[in-house]
LUMRO-838247 format. One line per 5 residues: number of its first residue (from 0); their letters; for each residue x, y, z of C-alpha. Coordinates in nm, 4 decimals, always signed. Example, Ala and Ser with C-alpha at 12.3 -4.5 7.8 and 13.67 -1.06 7.14 Angstrom:
2
0	as	+1.2300 -0.4500 +0.7800; +1.3670 -0.1060 +0.7140;
END
This chain:
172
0	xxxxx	-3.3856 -8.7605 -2.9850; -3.5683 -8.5991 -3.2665; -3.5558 -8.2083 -3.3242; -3.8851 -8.1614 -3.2330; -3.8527 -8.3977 -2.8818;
5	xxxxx	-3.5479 -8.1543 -2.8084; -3.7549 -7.8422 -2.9110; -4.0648 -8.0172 -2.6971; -3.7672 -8.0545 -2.3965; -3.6762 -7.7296 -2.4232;
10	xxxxx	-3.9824 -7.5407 -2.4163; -4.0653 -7.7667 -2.1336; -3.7592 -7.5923 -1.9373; -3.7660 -7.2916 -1.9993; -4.1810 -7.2527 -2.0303;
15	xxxxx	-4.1786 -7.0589 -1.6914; -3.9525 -6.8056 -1.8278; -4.1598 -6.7591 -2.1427; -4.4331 -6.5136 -1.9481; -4.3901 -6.1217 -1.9121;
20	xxxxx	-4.2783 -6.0119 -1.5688; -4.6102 -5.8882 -1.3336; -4.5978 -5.5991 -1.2032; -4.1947 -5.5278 -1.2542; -4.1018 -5.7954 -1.0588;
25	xxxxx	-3.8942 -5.9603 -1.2455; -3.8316 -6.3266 -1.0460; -4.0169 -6.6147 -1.1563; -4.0944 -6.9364 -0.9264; -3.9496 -7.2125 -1.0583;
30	xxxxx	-4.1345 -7.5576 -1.0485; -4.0264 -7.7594 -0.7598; -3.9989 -8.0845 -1.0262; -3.6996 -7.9067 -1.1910; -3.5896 -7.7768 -0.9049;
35	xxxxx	-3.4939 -8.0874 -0.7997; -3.4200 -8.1775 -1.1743; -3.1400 -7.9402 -1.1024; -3.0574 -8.0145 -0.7126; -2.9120 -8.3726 -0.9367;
40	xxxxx	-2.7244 -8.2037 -1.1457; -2.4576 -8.1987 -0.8443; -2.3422 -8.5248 -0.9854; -2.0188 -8.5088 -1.2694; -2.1465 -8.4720 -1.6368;
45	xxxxx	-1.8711 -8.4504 -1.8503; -2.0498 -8.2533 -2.1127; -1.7238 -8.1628 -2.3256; -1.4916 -8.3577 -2.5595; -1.1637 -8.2422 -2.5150;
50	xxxxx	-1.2391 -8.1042 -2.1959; -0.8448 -8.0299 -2.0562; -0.8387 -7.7801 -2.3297; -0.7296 -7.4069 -2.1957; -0.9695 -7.2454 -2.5272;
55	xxxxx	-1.2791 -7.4278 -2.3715; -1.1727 -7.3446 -2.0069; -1.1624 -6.9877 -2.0660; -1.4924 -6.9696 -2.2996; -1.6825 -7.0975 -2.0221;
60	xxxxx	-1.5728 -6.8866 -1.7291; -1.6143 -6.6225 -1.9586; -2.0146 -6.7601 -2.0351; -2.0685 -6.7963 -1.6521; -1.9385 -6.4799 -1.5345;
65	xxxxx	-2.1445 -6.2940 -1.8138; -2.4610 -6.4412 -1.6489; -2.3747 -6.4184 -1.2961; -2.2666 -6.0045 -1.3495; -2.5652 -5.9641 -1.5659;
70	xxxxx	-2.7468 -5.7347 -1.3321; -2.4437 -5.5997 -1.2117; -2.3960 -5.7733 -0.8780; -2.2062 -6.0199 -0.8235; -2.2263 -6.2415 -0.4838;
75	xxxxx	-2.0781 -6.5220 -0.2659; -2.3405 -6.7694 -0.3782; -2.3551 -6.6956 -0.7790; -1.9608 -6.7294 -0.7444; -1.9892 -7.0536 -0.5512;
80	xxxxx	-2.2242 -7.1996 -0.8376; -1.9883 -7.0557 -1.1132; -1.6692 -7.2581 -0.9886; -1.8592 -7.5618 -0.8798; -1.9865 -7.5909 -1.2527;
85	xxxxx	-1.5845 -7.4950 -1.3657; -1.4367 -7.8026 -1.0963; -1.7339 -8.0168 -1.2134; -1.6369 -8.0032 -1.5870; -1.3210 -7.9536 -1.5779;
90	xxxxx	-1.1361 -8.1554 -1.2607; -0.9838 -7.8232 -1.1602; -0.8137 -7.7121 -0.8176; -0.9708 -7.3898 -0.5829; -0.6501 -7.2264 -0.7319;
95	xxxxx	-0.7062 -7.2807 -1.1406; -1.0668 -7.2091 -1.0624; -0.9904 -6.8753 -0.8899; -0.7622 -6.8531 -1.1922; -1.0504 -6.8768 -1.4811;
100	xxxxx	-1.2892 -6.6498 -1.2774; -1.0497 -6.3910 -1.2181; -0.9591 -6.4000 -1.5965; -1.2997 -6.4226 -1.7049; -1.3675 -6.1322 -1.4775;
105	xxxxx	-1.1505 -5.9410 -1.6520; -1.1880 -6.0231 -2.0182; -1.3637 -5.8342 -2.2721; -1.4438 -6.1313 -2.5203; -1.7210 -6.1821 -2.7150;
110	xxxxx	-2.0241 -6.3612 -2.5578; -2.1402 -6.5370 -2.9091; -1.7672 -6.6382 -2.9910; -1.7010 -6.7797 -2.6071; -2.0732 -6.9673 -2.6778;
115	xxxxx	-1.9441 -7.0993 -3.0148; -1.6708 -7.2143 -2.8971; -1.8485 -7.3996 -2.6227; -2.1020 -7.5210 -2.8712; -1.7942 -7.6877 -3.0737;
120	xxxxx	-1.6544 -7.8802 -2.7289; -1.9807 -8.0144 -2.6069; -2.0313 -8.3457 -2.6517; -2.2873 -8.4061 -2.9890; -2.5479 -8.5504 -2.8002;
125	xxxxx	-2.9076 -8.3790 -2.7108; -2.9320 -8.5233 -2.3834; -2.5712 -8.3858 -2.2805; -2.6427 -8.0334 -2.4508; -2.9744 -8.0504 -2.2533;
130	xxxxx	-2.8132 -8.0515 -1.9462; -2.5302 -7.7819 -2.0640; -2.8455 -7.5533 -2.0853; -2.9767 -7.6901 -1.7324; -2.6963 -7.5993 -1.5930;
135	xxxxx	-2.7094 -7.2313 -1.7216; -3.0971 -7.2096 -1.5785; -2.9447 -7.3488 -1.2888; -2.7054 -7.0626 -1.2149; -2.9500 -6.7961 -1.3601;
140	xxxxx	-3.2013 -6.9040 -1.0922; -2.9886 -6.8721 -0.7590; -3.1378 -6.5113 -0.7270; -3.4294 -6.4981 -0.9214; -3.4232 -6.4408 -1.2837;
145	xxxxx	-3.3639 -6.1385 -1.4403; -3.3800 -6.0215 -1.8160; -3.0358 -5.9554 -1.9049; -2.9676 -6.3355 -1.7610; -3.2210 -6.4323 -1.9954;
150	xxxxx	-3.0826 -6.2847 -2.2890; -2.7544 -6.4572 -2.2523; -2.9291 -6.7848 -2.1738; -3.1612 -6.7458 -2.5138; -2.8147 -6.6737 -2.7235;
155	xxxxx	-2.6831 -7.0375 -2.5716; -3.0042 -7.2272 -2.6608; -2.9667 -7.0409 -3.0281; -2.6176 -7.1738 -3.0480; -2.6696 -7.4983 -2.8679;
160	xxxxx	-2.9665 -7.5909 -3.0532; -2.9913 -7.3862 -3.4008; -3.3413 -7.5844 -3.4931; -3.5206 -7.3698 -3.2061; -3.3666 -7.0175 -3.3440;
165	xxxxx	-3.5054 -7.1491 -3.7498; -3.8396 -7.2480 -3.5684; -3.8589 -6.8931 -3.3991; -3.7928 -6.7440 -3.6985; -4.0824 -6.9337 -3.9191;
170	xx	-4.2993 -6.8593 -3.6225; -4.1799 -6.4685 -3.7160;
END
């Protein structure tokens, strides 16, 4: 897939998010298309090379439970979707996953190093990093989306895909 299809994908996703929140109200409707574009995501994706490594294990509870706590409220359903996506990937039992969240729950590390090291495990292929982000809107969405989510989703998609940061920063 070309840079620009992937830009053209992306924008696609994300487009609802693009918009100012009305009135303070900061949830957005999702369309019902990707909705169910992400209801199939239930399905293994294997998005990592490598993926049995602790370093990558640990850099993505640490992503995940930076979005879920994001507004600063944390629930049973956000913490559902955060170890679903941590058995999916990674073949892990309820205990390791408990393990990672509690870990991740306490850590202090860096956002944009835990994203770059994700970036360096995920598989080199657009599709596969397309999903990777699909899977972040996915767990952003369970309660509506909220700005601080969004921030930490927009620092993925810079990492992920560096083309749509250098064509932000033209656009600048």
């Amino acid at each position: 897939m070309s840079s620009a299809g992937v830009t053209a994908s992306l924008i696609f996703v994300a487009e609802p998010y693009y918009n100012p929140p009305v009135h303070g109200n900061y949830q957005f409707v999702m369309f019902d298309s990707i909705k169910h574009w992400f209801d199939s995501l239930q399905q293994q994706s294997h998005l990592f090379e490598h993926a049995d490594d602790e370093i990558l294990h640990g850099a993505l509870a640490s992503v995940l439970y930076h979005i879920i706590s994001a507004d600063h409220h944390v629930d049973a359903r956000k913490k559902h979707e955060c170890e679903r996506i941590l058995k999916q990937e990674f073949d892990l039992d309820d205990d390791q996953v408990e393990h990672l969240y509690q870990a991740a729950k306490q850590s202090s590390s860096d956002i944009h190093a835990d994203l770059h090291t994700i970036n360096f495990y995920l598989k080199n292929n657009p599709a596969v990093r397309m999903t990777f982000m699909r899977k972040l809107l996915q767990l952003i969405d369970i309660e509506g989306v909220y700005p601080e989510e969004l921030e930490i989703f927009y620092q993925a998609l810079h990492e992920v895909f560096p083309e749509v940061k250098d064509l932000h920063d033209e656009d600048v």
